[in-house]
C-alpha positions as CSV (number, residue, x, y, z in Angstrom):
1,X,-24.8,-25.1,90.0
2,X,-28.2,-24.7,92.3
3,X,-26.6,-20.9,92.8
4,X,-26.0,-19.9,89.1
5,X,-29.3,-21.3,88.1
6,X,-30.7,-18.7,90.8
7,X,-28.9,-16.3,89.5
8,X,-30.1,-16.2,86.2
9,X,-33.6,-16.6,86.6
10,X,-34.4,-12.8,86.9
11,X,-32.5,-12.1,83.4
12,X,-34.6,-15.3,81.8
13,X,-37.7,-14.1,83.2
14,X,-36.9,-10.3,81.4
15,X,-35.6,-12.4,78.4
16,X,-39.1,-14.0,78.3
17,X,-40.8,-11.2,78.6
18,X,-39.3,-9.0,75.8
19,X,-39.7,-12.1,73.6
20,X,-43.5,-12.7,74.4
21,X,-43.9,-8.3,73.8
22,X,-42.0,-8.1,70.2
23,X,-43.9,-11.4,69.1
24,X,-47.5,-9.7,70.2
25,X,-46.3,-6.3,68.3
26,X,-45.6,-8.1,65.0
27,X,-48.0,-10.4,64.7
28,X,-51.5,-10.5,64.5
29,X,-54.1,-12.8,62.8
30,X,-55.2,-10.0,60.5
31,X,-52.4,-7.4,59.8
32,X,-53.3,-3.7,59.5
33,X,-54.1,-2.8,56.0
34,X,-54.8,0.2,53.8
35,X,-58.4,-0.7,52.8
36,X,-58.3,2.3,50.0
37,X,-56.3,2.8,47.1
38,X,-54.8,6.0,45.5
39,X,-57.9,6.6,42.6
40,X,-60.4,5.9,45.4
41,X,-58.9,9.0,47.1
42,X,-58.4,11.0,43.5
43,X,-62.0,10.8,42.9
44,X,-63.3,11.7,46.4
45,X,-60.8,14.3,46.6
46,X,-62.0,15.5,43.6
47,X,-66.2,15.2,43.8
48,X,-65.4,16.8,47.2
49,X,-63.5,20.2,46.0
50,X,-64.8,20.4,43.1
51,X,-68.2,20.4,44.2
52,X,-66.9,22.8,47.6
53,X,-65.1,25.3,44.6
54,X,-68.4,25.4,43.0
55,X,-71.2,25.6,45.0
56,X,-69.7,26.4,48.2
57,X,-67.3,29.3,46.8
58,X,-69.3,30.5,44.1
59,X,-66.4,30.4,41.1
60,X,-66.8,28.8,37.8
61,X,-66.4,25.2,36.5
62,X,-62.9,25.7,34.6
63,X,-61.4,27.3,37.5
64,X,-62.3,24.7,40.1
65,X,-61.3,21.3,38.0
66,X,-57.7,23.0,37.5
67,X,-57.6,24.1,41.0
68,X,-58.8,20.3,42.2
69,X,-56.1,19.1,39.8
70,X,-54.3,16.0,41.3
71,X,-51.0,14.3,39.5
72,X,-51.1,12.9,37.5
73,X,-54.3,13.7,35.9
74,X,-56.2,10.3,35.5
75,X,-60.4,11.7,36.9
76,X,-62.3,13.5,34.9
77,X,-65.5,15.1,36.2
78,X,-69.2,16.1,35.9
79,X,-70.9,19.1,37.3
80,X,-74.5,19.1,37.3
81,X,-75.8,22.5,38.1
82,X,-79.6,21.5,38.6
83,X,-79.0,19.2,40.8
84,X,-76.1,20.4,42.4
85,X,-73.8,17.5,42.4
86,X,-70.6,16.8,41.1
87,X,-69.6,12.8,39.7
88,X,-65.8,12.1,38.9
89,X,-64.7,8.9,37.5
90,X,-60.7,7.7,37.5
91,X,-59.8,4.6,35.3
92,X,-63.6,3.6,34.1
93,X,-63.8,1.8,37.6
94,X,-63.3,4.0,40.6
95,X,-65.9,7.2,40.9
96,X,-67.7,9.3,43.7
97,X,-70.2,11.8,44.0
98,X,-70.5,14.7,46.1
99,X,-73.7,16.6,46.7
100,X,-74.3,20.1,48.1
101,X,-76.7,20.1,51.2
102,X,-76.5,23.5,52.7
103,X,-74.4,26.5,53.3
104,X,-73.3,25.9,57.1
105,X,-72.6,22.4,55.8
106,X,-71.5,22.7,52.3
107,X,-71.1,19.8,50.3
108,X,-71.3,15.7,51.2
109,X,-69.8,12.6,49.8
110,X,-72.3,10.3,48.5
């Protein structure tokens, strides 16, 4: 009995060990989440091309908000040519701003 007990240790002790590695890989006190949702990303995407199409590129407001089209279609958007920033707004809660700095660096979120 004393020489099959031997025997197995090595294979318990590898048991053990794959046990203790897939129960650290799963679990966690705080899983990994996605912080951001989809019209968080629409409206950044957005501000951010838009404002890049615009002031960056030099082309006109029409042609950038279709070519920063996202789908489906839920931002609208706001180009202010004074200032040089762009505001779009998804939903009547999510919205972002970009801003044009400088040629080399184009333009920023806000």
């Amino acid at each position: 009995m004393r020489r099959l007990l031997l025997d197995l240790a090595p294979a318990a002790a590898l048991v053990a060990a794959i046990l203790a590695l897939a129960g650290s890989c799963g679990s966690s006190d705080k899983p990994r989440q996605y912080n951001n949702n989809d019209l968080e990303l629409l409206t950044s995407y957005a501000a951010k091309e838009i404002c890049s199409c615009v002031f960056v590129m030099g082309r006109d407001d029409d042609f950038c908000g279709a070519w920063a089209k996202a789908s489906p279609n839920l931002r609208t958007y706001h180009i202010d040519h004074e200032s040089r920033t762009v505001s779009t707004q998804a939903v009547l809660f999510w919205g972002r701003n970009a801003r044009y700095v400088s040629f080399r660096r184009g333009c920023v979120l806000e």
